[in-house]
C-alpha positions in Angstrom: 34.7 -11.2 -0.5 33.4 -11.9 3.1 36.8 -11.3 4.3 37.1 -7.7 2.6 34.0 -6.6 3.9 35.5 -7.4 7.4 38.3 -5.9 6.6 36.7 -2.6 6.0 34.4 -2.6 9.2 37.5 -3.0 10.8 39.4 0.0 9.3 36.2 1.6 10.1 35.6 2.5 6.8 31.7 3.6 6.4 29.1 1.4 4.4 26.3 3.0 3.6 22.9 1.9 4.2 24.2 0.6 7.5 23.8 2.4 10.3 23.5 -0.4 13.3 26.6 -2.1 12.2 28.1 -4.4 14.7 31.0 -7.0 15.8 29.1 -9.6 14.8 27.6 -8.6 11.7 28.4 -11.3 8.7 28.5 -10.4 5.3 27.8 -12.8 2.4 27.4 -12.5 -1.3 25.3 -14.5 -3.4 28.1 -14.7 -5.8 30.3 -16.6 -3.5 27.4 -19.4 -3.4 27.5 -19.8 -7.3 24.8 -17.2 -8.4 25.8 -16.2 -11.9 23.7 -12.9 -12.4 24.4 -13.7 -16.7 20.8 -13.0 -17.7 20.9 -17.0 -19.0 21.7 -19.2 -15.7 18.9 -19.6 -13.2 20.4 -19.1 -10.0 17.9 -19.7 -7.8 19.2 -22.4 -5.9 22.6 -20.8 -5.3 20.8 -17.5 -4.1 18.5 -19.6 -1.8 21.4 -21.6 -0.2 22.8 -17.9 0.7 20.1 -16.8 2.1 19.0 -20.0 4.1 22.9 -19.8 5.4 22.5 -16.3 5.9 18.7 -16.3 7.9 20.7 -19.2 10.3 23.7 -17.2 11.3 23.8 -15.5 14.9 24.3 -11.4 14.7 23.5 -9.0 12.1 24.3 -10.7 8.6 24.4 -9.1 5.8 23.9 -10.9 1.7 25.1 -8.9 -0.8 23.7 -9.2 -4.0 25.7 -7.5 -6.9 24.5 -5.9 -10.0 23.5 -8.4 -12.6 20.2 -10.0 -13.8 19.5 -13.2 -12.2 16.6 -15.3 -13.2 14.8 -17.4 -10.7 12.2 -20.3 -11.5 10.9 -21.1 -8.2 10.0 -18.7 -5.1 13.2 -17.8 -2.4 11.5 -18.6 0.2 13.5 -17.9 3.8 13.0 -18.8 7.1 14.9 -17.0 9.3 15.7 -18.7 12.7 19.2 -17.7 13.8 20.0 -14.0 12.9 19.0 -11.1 14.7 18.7 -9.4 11.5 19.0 -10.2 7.9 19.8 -7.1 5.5 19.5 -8.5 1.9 21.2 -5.5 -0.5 21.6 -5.0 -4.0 24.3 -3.0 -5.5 23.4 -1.1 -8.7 25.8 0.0 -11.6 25.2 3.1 -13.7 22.1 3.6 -11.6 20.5 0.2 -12.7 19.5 -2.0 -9.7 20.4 -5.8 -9.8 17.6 -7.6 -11.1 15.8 -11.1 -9.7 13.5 -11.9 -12.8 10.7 -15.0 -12.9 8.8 -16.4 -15.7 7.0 -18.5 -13.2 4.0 -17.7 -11.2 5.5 -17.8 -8.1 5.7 -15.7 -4.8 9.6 -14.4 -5.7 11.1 -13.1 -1.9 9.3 -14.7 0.6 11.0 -14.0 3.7 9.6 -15.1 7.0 10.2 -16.1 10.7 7.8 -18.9 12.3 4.1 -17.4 13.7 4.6 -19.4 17.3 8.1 -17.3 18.1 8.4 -14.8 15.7 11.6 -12.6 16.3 14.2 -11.1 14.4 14.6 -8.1 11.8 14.8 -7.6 8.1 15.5 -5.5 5.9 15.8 -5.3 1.5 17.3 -2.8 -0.2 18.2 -2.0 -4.0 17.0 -4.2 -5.4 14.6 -4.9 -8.7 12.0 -7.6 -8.4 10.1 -8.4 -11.8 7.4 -11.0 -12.3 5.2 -12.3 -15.8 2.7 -10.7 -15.4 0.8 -9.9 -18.9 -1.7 -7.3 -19.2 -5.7 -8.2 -19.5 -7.5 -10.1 -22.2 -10.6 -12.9 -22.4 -7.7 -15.4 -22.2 -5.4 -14.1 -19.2 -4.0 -17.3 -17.5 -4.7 -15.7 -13.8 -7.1 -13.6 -13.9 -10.3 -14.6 -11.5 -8.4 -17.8 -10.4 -7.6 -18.3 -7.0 -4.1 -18.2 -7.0 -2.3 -15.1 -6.9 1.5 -14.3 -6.3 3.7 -11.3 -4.8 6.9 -9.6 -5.5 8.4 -9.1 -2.0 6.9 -11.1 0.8 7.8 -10.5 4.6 5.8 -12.4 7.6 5.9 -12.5 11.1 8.9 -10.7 12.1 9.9 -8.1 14.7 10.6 -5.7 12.3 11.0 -4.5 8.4 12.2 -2.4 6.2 11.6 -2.0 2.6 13.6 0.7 1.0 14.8 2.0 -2.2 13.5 -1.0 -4.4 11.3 -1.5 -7.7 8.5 -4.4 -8.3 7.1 -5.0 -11.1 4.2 -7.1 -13.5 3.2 -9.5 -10.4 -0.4 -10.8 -10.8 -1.4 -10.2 -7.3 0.5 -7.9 -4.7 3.8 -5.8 -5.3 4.9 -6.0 -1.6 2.9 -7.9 1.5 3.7 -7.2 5.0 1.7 -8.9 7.5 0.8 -12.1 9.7 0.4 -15.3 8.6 -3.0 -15.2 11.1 -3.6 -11.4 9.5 -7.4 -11.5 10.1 -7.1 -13.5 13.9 -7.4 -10.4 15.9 -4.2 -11.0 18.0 -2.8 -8.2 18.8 0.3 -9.7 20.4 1.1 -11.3 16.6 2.0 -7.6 15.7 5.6 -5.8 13.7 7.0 -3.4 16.1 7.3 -1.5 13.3 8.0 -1.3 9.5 9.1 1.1 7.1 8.4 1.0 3.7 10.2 4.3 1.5 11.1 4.6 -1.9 9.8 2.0 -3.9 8.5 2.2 -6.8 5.5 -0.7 -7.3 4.6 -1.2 -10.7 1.6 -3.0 -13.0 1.4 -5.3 -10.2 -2.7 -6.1 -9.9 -5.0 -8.6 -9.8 -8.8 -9.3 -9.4 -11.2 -12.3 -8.3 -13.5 -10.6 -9.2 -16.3 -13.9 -9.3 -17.2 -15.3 -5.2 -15.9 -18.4 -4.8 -17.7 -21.5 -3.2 -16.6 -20.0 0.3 -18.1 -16.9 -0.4 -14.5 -14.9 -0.9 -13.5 -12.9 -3.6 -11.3 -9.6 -4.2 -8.4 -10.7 -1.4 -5.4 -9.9 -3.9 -3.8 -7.7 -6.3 -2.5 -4.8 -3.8 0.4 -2.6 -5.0 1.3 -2.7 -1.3 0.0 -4.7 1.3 -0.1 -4.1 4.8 -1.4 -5.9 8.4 -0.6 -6.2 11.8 1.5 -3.5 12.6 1.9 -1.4 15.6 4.1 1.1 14.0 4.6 2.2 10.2 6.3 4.6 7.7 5.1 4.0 4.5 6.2 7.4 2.5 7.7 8.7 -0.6 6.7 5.5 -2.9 5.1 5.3 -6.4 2.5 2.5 -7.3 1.7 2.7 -10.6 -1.1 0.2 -12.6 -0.5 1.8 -15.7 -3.6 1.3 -17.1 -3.2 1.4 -20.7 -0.6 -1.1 -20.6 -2.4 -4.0 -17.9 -5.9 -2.8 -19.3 -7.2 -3.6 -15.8 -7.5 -2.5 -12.5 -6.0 -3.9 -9.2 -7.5 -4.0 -5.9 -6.0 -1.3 -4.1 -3.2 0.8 -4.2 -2.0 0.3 -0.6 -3.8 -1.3 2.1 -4.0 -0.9 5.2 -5.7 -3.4 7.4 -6.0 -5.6 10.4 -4.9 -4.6 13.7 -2.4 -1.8 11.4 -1.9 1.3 14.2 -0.1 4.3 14.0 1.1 4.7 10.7 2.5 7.4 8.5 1.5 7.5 5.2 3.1 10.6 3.6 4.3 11.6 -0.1 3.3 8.5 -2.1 2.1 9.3 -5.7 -0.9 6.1 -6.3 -2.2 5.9 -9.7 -4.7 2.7 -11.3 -6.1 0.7 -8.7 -10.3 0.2 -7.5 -9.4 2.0 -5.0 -6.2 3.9 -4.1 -6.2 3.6 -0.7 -8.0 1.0 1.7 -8.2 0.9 5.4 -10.0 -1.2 6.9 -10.2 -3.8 10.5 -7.2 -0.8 12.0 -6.8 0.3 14.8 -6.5 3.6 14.0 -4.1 6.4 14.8 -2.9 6.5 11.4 -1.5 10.1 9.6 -2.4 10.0 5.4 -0.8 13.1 4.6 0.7 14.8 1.6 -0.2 12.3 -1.1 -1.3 12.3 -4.6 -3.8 9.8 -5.4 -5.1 9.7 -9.4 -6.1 7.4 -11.9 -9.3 6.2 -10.2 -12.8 7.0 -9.2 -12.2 5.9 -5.9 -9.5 7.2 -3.8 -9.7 6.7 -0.3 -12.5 3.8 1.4 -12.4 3.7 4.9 -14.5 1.2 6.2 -15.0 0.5 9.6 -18.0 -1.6 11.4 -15.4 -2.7 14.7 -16.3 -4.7 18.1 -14.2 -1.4 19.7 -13.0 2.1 19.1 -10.6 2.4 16.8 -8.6 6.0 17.6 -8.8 8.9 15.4 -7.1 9.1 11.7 -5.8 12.1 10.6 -6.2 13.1 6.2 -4.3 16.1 5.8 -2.8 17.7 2.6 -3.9 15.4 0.0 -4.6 15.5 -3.4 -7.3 13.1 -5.0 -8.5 13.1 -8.1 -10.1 11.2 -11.4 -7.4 12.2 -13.1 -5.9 10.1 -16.2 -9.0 7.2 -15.3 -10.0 6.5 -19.0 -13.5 7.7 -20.5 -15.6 4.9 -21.6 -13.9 2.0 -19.7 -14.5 -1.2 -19.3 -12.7 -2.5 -16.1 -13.9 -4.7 -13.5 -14.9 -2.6 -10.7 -15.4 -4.3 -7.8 -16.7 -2.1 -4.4 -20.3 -1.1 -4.2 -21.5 2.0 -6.4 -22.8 3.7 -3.8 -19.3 4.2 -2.2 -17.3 5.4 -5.0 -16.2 8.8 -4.6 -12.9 10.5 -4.1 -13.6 9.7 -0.4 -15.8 7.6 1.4 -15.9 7.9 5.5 -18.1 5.1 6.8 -17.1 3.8 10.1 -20.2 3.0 12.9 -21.3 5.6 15.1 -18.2 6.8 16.9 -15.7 4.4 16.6 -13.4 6.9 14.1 -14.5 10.0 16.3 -12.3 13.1 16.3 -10.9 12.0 13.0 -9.6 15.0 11.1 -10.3 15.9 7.2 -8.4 18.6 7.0 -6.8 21.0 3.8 -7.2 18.3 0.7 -8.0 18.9 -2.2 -10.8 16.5 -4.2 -10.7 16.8 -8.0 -13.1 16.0 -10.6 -12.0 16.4 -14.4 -14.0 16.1 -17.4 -12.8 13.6 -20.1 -12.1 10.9 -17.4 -14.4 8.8 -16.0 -16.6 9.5 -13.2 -20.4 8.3 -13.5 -21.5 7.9 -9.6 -23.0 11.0 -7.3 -20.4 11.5 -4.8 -17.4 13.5 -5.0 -17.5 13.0 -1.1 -19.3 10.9 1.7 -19.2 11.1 5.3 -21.3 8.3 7.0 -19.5 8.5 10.5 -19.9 10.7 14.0 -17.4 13.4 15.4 -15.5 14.1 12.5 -13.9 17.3 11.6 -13.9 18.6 8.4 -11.7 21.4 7.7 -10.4 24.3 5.0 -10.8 21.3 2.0 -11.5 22.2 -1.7 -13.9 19.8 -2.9 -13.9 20.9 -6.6 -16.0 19.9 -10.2 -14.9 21.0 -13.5 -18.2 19.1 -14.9 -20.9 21.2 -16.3 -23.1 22.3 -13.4 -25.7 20.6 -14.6 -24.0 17.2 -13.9 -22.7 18.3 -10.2 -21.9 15.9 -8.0 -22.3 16.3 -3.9 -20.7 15.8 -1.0 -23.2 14.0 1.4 -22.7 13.8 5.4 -25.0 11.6 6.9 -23.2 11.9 10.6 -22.8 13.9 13.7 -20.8 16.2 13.1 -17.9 18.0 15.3 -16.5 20.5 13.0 -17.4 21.5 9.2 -15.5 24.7 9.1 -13.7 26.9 5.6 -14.1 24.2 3.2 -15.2 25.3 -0.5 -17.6 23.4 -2.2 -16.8 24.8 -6.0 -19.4 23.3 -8.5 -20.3 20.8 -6.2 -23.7 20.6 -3.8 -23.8 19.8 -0.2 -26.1 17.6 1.4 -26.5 17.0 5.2 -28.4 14.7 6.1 -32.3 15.8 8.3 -31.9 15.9 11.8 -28.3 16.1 12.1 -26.0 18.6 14.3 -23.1 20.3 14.2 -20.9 21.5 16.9 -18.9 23.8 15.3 -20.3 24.4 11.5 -19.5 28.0 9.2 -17.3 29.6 6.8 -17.6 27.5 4.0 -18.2 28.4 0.6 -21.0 26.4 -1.4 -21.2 27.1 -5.3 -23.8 24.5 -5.7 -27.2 23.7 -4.1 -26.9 23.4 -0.3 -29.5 20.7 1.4 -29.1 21.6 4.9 -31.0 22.1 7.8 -27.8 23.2 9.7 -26.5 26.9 8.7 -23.1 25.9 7.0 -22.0 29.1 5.9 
């Protein structure tokens, strides 16, 4: 098989997916190392002698994994140390990806280069990831331990890309890419970049929800995962916590967190999660931009309190809502009350200033839950805030407000309908009008 695939990069015939292919790219398949793919053999040894033979190889190598269903009982865990970059691909059939199924609790695709020289690229493609995963009840095996597991892990490398794949029933995070030393504050220890398009992520959550004895709790269950990145394009991918088959929340929908810069975030649909999205310990410069967020009472927490500036974020064209968050539940909820809302803004004084809020639109149904004050908060300086809806189909007698208790730049042509506005005393705008309040407006600024 490795000898076709020669063949054809010789006759120049073109292999898609590969773009950046090269003399000395290597192609393997898992099949030539013994993997089965039957649905009854566990192949994980064969599969991780391919890769380990693969991640040591000079060039560009390539491991082909072919359609089948191949059950794994301990994690494939890689360290590459000789290739420049390692593509692992499925091939589907009839539309159906290749599967890699576990019925351990076990970190599946763990693919990393060491933290003191990290180098080298990777990328996975096509394939279908599933864990065991079982939905909530008093007697879950995982739930509030410490141990938690991931579908598609990828550490200290030069570069990533996740494309085109599905996760699924992981107790803890669909996909993690980061630093081993995530929270160090190295800068240095950073991907170049990463892209992360088309997946879909699904039922993978998790909660600790109970502090343990070193005071840490809620660091897992993340449909996607991020840290450390200079560069990212995390677009077009669906994370789904179905609730009414897990019965529980998961952390967060994506995160974004330490040292994280410039990043796109554009067209993901994020449903079921304590919060949908998460940034937090950035650096800032990010785009969130064209996304649907549902299924929660808490779409977007940023959350800043940094040592130094982080540089503006831009939310543009999103659409955030309560929407399909079950009346009357009884989920472990796990950020503060007082934050909740569709979007909470808190970052110190100016550290987020000229940070743009600009043409969302925030959602409140009736029928699904939503018991806390805020459709909206602002708690940080220089932002602007411009042409959003910020909309309540509740009874007006049960509005909800938007509350901005910052210096503001620009609050200009956004619509408050059924909701009230609150600013808080003594604060200033520089450029404030043309919005539209159907609600109660608490103001000493003139905001229309």
């Amino acid at each position: 098989m490795k000898q076709l695939w020669a063949l054809l990069l010789w006759m120049g015939v073109c292999i898609p997916g590969f773009s950046q292919i090269r003399s000395d790219t290597t192609f393997y398949s898992v099949k030539d190392f013994g993997a089965k793919g039957d649905g009854h053999t566990d192949d994980q040894q064969p599969i991780l002698n391919c890769l380990k033979t693969a991640a040591a190889h000079p060039g560009i190598v390539v491991v082909r994994v072919p359609y089948g269903t191949y059950l794994i009982d301990q994690s494939l865990k890689v360290l590459v140390t000789g290739c420049d970059r390692l593509v692992i691909r499925g091939y589907s059939k009839a539309g159906k990806l290749p599967l890699l199924k576990t019925a351990a609790f076990i970190t599946l695709l763990d693919i990393s280069s060491p933290l003191s020289a990290p180098k080298g690229k990777v990328s996975v493609e096509g394939l279908a990831l599933q864990g065991n995963n079982l939905p909530f009840s008093s007697t879950h095996p995982y739930f509030d331990k410490s141990g938690f597991t991931v579908g598609l892990r990828i550490l200290n490398m030069a570069e990533a890309s996740v494309l085109h794949n599905q996760i699924s029933n992981f107790y803890g995070d669909g996909i993690y890419v980061g630093y081993s030393d995530a929270g160090a504050g190295k800068p240095s220890h950073r991907f170049d970049h990463v892209n992360i398009i088309d997946n879909e992520v699904i039922n993978c959550w998790g909660l600790h929800s109970t502090k343990s004895p070193a005071g840490v709790f809620d660091n897992y269950g993340d449909g996607i995962y991020t840290s450390n990145l200079a560069s990212g394009n995390i677009s077009k991918n669906k994370i789904i916590n179905h609730l009414n088959i897990t019965k529980q929340v998961g952390r967060a929908g994506l995160v974004l967190e330490y040292n994280d810069e410039d990043c796109v975030v554009n067209g993901n649909y994020i449903f079921g999660y304590d919060r949908d999205i998460h940034l937090e310990a950035d650096v800032g410069g990010h785009l969130i931009e064209n996304n649907t967020l549902e299924g929660t009472d808490f779409g977007i927490l940023i959350f800043n309190n940094p040592a130094y500036r982080s540089k503006p974020i831009k939310i543009i064209g999103n659409i955030i809502s309560n929407k399909g968050f079950p009346a009357g539940n009884h989920f472990t909820l796990i950020r503060n009350s007082q934050e909740r809302c569709l979007l909470s803004f808190y970052a110190k004084g100016t550290c987020r200033q000229g940070s743009e809020i600009m043409d969302n639109h925030f959602v409140i149904y009736p029928g699904n839950a939503y018991k806390f004050s805020y459709i909206a908060r602002f708690i940080a300086d220089g932002l602007r805030i411009k042409g959003n809806t910020f909309s309540s189909e509740l009874p007006s007698g049960v509005r909800k407000t938007v509350f901005l208790n910052a210096v503001i730049d620009t609050l200009v042509n956004n619509t408050f309908d059924n909701v009230d506005l609150q600013v808080a005393t003594h604060y200033q705008g520089r450029l404030v009008g043309g919005n539209k309040v159907d609600g109660k407006v608490n103001s000493a600024i003139k905001i229309q």
